[in-house]
C-alpha positions in Angstrom: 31.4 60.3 61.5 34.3 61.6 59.1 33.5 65.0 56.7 33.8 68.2 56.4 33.8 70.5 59.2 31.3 73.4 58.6 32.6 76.7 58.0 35.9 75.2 57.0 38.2 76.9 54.4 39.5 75.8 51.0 43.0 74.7 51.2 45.2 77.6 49.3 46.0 78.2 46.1 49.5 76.8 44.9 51.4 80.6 44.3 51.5 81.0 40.9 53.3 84.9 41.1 56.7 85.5 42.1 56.2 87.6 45.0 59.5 89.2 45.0 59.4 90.4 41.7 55.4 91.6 42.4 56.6 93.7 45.4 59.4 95.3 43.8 57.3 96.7 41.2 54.8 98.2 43.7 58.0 99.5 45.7 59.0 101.4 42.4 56.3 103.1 42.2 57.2 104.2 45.6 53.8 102.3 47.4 54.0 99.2 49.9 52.5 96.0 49.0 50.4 93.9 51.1 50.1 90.1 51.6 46.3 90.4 51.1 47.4 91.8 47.0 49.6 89.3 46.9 46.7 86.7 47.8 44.6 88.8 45.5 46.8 88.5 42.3 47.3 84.6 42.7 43.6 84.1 42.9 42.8 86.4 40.1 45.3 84.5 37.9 43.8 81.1 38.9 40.4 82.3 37.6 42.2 83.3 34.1 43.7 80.3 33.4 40.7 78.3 34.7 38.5 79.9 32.4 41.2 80.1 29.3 41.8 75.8 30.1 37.4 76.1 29.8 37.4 77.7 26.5 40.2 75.8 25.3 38.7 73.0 25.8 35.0 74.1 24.9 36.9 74.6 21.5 38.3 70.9 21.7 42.1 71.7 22.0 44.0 70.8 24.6 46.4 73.9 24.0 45.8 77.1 25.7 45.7 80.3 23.6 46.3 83.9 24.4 43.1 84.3 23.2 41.3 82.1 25.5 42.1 84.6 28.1 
């Protein structure tokens, strides 16, 4: 029978940061940067614009505001 495995993991995230430009400001402030931040950031923006394309449309536009964030 075809499904889901258990315990199996989401597929990633489509990286929505330029990870170059993330580490170089880290490095500038003379600190290293990890993968797992980089993971970290990309997740957290994700959940923004999921819940800014919510309230967006919770509003009834289909045009995502600074303010929805």
């Amino acid at each position: 029978m075809a499904g889901k495995k258990k315990g199996s993991k989401k597929a990633p995230k489509q990286m929505l940061i330029v990870q170059s430009k993330v580490k170089e400001y880290i490095k500038g402030h003379e600190m290293m940067c990890s993968s797992e931040l980089l993971d970290a950031i990309n997740e957290h923006i994700h959940d923004a614009l999921d819940r800014a394309v919510e309230r967006a449309q919770a509003n009834n536009r289909k045009t995502a505001r600074p303010q929805d964030i």
